[in-house]
C-alpha positions as CSV (number, residue, x, y, z in Angstrom):
1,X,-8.0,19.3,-6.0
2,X,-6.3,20.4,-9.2
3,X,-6.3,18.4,-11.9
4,X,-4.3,18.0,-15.4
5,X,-1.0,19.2,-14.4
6,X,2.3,17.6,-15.8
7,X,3.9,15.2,-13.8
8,X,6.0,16.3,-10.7
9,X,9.8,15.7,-10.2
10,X,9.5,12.3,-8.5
11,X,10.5,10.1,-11.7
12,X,10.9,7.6,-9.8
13,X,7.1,7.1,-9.6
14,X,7.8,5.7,-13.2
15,X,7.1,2.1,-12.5
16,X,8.7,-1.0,-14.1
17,X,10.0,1.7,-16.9
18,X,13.3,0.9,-16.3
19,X,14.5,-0.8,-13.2
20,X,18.1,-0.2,-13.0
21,X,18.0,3.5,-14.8
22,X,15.1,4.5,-12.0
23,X,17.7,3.3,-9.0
24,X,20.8,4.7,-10.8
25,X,19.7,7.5,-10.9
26,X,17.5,8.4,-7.4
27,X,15.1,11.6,-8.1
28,X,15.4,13.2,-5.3
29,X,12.8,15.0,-3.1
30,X,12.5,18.6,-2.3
31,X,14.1,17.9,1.0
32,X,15.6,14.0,0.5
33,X,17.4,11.8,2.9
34,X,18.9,8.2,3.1
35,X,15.3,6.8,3.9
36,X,13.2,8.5,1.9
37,X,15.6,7.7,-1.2
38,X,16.0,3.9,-0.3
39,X,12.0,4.3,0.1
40,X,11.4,5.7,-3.4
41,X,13.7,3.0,-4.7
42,X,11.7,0.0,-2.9
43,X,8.8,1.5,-4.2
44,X,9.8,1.6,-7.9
45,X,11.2,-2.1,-7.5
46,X,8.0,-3.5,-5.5
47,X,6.1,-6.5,-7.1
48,X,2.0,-5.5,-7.1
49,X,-0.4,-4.4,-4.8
50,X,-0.5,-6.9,-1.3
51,X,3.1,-8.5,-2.1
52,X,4.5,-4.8,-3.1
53,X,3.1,-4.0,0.3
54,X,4.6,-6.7,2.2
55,X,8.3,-5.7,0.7
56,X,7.9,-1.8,1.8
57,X,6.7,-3.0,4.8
58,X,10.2,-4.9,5.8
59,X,12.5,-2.9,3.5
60,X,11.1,0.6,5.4
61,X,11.4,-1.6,9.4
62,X,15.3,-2.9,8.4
63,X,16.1,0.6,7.2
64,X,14.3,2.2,10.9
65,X,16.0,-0.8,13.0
66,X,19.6,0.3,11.5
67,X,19.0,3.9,12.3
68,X,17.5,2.9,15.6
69,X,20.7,1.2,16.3
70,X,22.8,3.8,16.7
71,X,20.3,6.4,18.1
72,X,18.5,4.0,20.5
73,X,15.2,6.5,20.6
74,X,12.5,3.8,20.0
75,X,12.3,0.3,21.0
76,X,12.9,-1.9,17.9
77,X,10.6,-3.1,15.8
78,X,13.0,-6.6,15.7
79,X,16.4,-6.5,16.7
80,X,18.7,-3.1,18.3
81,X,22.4,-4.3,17.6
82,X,25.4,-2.4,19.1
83,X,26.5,-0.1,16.7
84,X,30.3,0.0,15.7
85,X,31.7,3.3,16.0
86,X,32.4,5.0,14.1
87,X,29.5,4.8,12.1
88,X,27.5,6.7,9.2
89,X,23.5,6.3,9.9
90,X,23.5,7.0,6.0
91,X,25.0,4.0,5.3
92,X,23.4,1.9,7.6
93,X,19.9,2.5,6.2
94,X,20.8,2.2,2.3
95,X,23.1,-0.8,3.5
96,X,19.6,-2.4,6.1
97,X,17.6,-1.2,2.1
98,X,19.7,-2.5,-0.5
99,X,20.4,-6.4,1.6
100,X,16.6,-6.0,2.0
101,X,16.0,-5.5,-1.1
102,X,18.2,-8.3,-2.9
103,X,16.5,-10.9,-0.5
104,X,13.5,-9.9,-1.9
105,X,14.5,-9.4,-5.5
106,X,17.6,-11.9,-6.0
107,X,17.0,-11.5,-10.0
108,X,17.5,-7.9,-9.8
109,X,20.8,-8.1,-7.0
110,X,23.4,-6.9,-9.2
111,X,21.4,-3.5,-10.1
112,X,20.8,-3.4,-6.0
113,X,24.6,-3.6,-5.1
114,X,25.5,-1.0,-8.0
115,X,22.8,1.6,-6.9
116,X,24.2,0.6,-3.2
117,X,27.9,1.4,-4.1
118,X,27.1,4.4,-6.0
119,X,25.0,5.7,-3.2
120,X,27.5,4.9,-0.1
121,X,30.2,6.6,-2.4
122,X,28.2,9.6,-2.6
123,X,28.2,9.9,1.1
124,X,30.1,12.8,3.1
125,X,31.7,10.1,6.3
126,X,35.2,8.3,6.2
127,X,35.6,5.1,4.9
128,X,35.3,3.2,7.8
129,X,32.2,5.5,9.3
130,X,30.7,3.8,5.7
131,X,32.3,0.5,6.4
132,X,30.6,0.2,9.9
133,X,27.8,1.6,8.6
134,X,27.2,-1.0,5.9
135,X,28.4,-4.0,7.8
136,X,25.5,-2.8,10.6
137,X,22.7,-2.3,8.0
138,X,23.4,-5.6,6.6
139,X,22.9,-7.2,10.1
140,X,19.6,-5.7,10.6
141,X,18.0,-6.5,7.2
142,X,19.4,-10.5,7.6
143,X,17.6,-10.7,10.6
144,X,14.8,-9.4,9.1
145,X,14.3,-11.3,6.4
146,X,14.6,-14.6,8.4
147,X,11.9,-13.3,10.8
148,X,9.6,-12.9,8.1
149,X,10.7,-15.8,5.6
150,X,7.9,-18.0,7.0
151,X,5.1,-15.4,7.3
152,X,2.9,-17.7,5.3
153,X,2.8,-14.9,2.3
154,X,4.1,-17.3,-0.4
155,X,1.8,-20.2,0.4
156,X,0.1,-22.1,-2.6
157,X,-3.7,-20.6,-4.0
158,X,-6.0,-22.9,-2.2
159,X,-8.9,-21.3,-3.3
160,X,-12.2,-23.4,-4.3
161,X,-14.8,-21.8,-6.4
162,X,-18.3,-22.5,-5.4
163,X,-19.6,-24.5,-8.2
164,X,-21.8,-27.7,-9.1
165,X,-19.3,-31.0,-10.1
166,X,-19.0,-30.4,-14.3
167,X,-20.1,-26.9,-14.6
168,X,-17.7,-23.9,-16.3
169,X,-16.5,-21.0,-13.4
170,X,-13.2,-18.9,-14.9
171,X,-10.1,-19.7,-14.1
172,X,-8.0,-16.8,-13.5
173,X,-5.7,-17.0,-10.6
174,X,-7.0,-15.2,-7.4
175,X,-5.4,-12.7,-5.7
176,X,-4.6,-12.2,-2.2
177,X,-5.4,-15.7,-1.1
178,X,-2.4,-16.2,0.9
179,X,-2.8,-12.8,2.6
180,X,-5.7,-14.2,4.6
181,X,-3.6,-16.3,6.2
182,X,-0.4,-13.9,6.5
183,X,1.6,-13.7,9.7
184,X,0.5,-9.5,10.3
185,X,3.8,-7.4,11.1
186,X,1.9,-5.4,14.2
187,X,-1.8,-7.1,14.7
188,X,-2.3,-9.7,16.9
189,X,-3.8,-11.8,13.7
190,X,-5.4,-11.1,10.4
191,X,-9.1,-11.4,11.7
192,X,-8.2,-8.7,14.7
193,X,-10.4,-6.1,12.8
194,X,-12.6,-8.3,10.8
195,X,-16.3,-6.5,10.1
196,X,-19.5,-8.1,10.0
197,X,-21.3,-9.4,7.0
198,X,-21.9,-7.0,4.2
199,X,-25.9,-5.9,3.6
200,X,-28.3,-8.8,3.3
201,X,-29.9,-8.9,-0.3
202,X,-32.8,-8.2,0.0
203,X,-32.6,-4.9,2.1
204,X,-33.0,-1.7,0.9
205,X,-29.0,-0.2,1.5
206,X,-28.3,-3.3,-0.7
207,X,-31.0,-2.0,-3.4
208,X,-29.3,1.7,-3.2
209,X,-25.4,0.2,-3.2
210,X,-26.6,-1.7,-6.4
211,X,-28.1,1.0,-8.5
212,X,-25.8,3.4,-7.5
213,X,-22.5,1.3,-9.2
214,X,-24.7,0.0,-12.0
215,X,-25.8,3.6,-13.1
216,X,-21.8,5.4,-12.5
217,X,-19.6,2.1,-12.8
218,X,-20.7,0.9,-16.2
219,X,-18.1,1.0,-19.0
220,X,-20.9,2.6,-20.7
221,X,-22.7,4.8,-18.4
222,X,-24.2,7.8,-19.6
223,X,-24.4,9.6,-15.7
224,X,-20.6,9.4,-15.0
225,X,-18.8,12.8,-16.0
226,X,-15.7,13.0,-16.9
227,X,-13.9,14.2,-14.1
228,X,-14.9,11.2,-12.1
229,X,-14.0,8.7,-15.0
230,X,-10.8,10.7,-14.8
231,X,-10.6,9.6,-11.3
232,X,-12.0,6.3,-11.4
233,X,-8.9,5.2,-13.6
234,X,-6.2,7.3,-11.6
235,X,-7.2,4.7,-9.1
236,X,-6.6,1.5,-11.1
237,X,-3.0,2.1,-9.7
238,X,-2.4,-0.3,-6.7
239,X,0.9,-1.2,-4.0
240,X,3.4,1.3,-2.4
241,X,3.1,4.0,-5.6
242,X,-0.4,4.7,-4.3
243,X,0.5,5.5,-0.8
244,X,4.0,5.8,-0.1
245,X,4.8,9.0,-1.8
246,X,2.2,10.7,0.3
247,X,4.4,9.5,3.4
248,X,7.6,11.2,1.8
249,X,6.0,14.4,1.2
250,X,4.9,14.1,5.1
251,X,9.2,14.0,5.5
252,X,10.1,16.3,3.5
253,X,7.4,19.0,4.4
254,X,8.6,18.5,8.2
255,X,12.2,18.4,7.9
256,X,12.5,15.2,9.9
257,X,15.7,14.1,11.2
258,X,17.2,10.3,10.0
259,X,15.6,8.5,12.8
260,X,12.2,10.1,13.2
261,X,12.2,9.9,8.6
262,X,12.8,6.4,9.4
263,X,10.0,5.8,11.8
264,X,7.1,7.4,9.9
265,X,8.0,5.5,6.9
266,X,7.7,2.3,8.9
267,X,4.4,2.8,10.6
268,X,3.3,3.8,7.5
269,X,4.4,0.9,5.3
270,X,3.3,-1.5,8.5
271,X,0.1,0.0,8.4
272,X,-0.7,-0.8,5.3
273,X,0.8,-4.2,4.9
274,X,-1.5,-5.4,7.8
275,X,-4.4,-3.0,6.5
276,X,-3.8,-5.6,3.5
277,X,-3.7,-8.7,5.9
278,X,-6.9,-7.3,7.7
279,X,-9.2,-7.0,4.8
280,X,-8.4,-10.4,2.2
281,X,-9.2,-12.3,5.6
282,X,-12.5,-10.7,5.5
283,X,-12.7,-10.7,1.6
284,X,-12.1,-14.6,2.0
285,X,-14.4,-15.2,4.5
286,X,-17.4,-13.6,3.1
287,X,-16.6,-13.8,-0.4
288,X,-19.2,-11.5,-1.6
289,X,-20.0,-10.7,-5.5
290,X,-18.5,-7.9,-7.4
291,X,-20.7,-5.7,-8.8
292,X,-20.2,-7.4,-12.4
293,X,-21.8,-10.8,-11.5
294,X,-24.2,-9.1,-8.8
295,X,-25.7,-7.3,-11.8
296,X,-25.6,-9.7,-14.3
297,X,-27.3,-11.6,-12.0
298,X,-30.1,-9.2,-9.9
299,X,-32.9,-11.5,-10.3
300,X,-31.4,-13.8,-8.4
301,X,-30.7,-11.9,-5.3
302,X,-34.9,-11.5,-3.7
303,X,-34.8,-7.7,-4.0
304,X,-37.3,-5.9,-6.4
305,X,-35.8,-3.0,-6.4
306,X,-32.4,-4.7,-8.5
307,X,-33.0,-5.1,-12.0
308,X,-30.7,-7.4,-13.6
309,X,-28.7,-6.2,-16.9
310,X,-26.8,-9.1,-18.5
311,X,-24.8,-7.4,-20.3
312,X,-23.1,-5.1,-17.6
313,X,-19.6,-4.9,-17.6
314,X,-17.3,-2.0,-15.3
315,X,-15.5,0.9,-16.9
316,X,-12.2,-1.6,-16.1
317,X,-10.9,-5.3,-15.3
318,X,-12.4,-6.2,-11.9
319,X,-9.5,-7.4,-9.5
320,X,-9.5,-10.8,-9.1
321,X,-10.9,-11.1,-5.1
322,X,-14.1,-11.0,-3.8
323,X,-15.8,-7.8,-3.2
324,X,-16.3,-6.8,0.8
325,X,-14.4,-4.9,1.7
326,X,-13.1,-2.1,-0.5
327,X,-8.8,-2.9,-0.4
328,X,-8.2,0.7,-1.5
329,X,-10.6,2.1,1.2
330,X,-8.8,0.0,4.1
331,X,-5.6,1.4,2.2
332,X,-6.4,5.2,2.1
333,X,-7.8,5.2,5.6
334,X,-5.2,3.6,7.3
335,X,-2.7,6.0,5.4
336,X,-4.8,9.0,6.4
337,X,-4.8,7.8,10.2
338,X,-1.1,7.5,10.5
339,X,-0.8,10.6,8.8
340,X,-2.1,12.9,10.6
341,X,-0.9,11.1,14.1
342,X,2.7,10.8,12.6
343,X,2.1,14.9,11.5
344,X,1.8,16.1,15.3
345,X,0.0,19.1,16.2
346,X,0.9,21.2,12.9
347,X,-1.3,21.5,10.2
348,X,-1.1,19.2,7.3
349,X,0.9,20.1,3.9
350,X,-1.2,19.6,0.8
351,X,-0.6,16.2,-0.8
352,X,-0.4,15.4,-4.4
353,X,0.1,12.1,-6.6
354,X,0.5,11.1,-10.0
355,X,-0.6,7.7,-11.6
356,X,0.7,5.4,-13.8
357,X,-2.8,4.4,-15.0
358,X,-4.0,8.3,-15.8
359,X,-1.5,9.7,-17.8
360,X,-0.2,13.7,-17.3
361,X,-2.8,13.7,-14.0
362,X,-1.6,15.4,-10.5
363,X,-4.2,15.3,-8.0
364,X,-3.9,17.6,-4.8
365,X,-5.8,17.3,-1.9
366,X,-5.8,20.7,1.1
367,X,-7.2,18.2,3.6
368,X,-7.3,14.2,3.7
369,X,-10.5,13.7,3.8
370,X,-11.1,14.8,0.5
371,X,-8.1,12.5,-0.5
372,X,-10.1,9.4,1.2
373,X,-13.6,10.3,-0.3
374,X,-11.8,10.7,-3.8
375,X,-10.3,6.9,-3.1
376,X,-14.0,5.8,-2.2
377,X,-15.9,7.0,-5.1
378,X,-13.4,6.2,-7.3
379,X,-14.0,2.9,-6.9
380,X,-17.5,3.3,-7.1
381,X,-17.6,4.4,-10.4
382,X,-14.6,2.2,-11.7
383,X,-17.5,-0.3,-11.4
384,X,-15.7,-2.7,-8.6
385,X,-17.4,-2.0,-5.4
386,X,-20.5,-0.8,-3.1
387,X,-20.6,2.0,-1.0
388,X,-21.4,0.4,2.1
389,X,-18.1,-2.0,1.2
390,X,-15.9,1.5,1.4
391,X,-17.4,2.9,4.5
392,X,-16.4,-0.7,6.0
393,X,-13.3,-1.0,4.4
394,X,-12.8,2.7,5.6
395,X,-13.4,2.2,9.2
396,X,-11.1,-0.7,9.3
397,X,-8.0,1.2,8.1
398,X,-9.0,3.5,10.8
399,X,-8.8,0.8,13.2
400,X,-5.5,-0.7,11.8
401,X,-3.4,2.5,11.8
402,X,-4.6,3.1,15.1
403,X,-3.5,0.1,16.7
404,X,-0.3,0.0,15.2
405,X,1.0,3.2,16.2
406,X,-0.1,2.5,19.6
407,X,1.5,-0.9,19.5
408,X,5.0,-0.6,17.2
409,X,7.9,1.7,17.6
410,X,7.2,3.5,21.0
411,X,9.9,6.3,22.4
412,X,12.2,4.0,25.0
C-alpha cells in the first residue's frame, strides 16, 4: 500500500464541495462510460452513510434496468420495458440516473436536469436515438422509485434508551434505526444473515477485544504509530465514496461494455445497501456498548482482566449505533466478495482511494485482502469497535454479496 500521494483525477470524490460544479463538470475515468459517470455523480450527490447507500443502490438498478431494456441479457432487477427504436443506451441510463436522482433529491432537481441536458447533448446518436433514449430511462427510474417509496427507510426514530424513569442518557439522534426494519433490495429480510451474540463479558476473547482497543483506540494512546492513526481517520469516511470508486476502477480496468458496466455497478451498490440492512438489524437487536462506555465502565462487566479508565475517550466521535457488528467490516467484505466474482477469472487490478477525512492520502492495495484487514484495524484503533465485532461483521458481508449475486441479475 502506498501512502501520501496527491490526490488522483477523480474530483468528483470531492464531496458536498460543490454540488452543481462536481455534476457540471463529470471527471472522467481513465476509461468512462454513461454508467460509471452517472455513478460518480450519485455518489458525489448521496446523503451519508446507510441512506447514501440506499440512493446508489436504486440510482445504479434504474440505470442497469434501462440498459437491460434494450439489450435483454439479464432478467431485470424490476421492470424490462420495450425499448423504442431507435434508441441511444447512453441516454437511457443518464436519463433512468438523473429521474432517479431528482426523486431522491427534489431540492437539488434543477442542477440534475442541467447536468442531464448537458450530458445527452454531448452524446454522438440522432436526436430522436436521444429522445427514445430519455423518454425509456425515465420509465424505468419512475417505476423504480414507486417500488421502493414504501421500503420503510424513512420511518420515524423509535429508539428507547435503556434507562431508570428520571435519570440523564444523551440525546443525540441514532443512526440507522429505520434500517433494521428496511425492505432489503435482494435478501429475503434484514435478519437473513443475522450473527449470534457478541462475546459474553466475562470470557477471556472479551478481556483481549477490550485491552486491545483501549491500548490503540485511545485519543491519546501512546502504542498507536502513526501510520495506523493515518489510517484510522482515512476510515472516518462513510456511504458510496468509500466503496463505489473501487467498483469503477473494476470497469474501467476491464473495458466493460454498457450493459455488463451496468450490472457490476448494481450488484455492487445492492450489496452494500442490504450489507447495511443486514447489520443495524443485528446492531439493534443486540445493542452492545461501544468501546467508550465499555471502558469507562470495566468494572461493571465481571471480568478481572478489564480495568476500567473513566476518562477514556477514542481517537474520533463514535457513530451513533450500537457496537456489534463492525458496519465498515460488513461493508468492505461484501465489496470484496462481489469484486472478485464480478472480476471473473482474471487477476485483480490494484485498487486505490482517497478520503475526504485524511487529507492528500491515496491508499493502494495489490490484493483485497489487504484492503479488508486495512478496513478492520482501522476501526480498531479509531477507538469504535472490537475485533471479534469485525471478523463477524466481515463474515456477514461475505454472506451478503454472495447471495446476491446468486439471486439478482442472472444471464436470461
Amino acid at each position: 500500500m502506498t501512502r501520501h500521494l496527491p490526490h488522483g483525477c477523480l474530483a468528483i470524490f470531492l464531496l458536498r464541495a460543490g454540488l452543481a460544479s462536481v455534476l457540471l463538470g463529470i471527471a472522467p475515468l481513465a476509461i468512462a462510460d454513461a454508467v460509471t459517470d452517472w455513478d460518480a455523480n450519485a455518489t458525489a450527490a448521496a446523503s451519508a452513510a446507510a441512506i447514501g447507500q440506499r440512493e446508489l443502490a436504486i440510482v445504479d438498478l434504474a440505470m442497469f434496468d434501462a440498459a437491460n431494456s434494450i439489450e435483454r441479457r439479464y432478467h431485470p432487477y424490476l421492470t424490462q420495458l420495450q425499448a423504442p427504436t431507435p434508441v441511444s443506451a447512453e441516454a437511457a441510463v443518464a436519463s433512468a440516473s438523473a429521474t432517479a436522482l431528482i426523486g431522491l433529491h427534489p431540492e437539488a432537481a434543477e442542477t440534475f436536469k442541467k447536468a442531464l441536458a448537458d450530458y445527452l447533448r454531448g452524446l454522438n446518436a440522432s436526436e430522436n436515438q436521444v429522445a427514445n433514449g430519455r423518454l425509456l430511462g425515465t420509465q424505468i427510474a419512475e417505476r423504480l422509485l414507486a417500488a421502493r417509496a414504501s421500503d420503510g427507510s424513512s420511518v420515524n426514530d423509535s429508539y428507547r434508551p435503556r434507562t431508570r424513569p428520571g435519570q440523564y442518557v444523551p440525546t443525540a439522534t441514532m443512526v440507522g434505526m429505520s434500517f433494521a426494519t428496511m425492505r432489503p433490495f435482494v435478501l429475503a429480510s434484514p435478519s437473513q444473515f443475522r450473527p449470534g451474540p457478541p462475546p459474553a463479558l466475562t470470557s477471556p476473547e472479551w478481556a483481549a477485544d477490550y485491552n486491545e482497543v483501549k491500548a490503540l483506540g485511545s485519543r491519546t494512546s501512546t502504542k498507536r504509530t502513526a501510520e495506523q492513526t493515518e489510517t484510522a481517520k482515512f476510515w472516518l469516511m462513510t456511504g458510496p465514496a468509500a466503496y463505489h470508486p473501487l467498483a469503477r476502477e473494476l470497469v474501467a480496468a476491464r473495458q466493460l461494455d454498457l450493459v455488463d458496466s451496468a450490472r457490476v455497478m448494481a450488484l455492487f451498490a445492492t450489496s452494500l445497501a442490504d450489507a447495511y440492512v443486514a447489520v443495524f438489524d443485528a446492531k439493534y437487536r443486540y445493542e452492545f456498548w461501544r468501546p467508550m462506555t465499555a471502558i469507562r465502565n470495566g468494572d461493571t462487566d465481571g471480568n478481572p482482566d478489564t480495568e476500567m479508565d473513566p476518562t477514556w475517550q477514542p481517537l474520533d466521535a463514535t457513530p451513533m449505533h450500537p457496537e456489534y457488528p463492525c458496519a465498515h467490516c460488513i461493508l468492505s467484505a461484501a465489496a470484496r466478495r462481489m469484486l472478485e466474482v464480478l472480476s471473473g477469472p482474471q487477476p485483480l487490478p490494484q485498487f486505490w482511494l482517497t478520503s475526504p477525512t485524511a487529507s492528500g492520502v491515496t491508499h493502494r492495495w495489490s490484493t483485497l485482502e489487504e484492503f479488508t484487514a486495512e478496513v478492520a484495524n482501522a476501526r480498531i484503533w479509531a477507538g469504535f469497535h472490537y475485533r471479534n465485532s469485525a471478523r463477524v461483521g466481515a463474515a456477514m458481508g461475505e454472506d451478503v454479496a454472495r447471495y446476491i449475486v446468486e439471486h439478482a441479475l442472472q444471464p436470461q
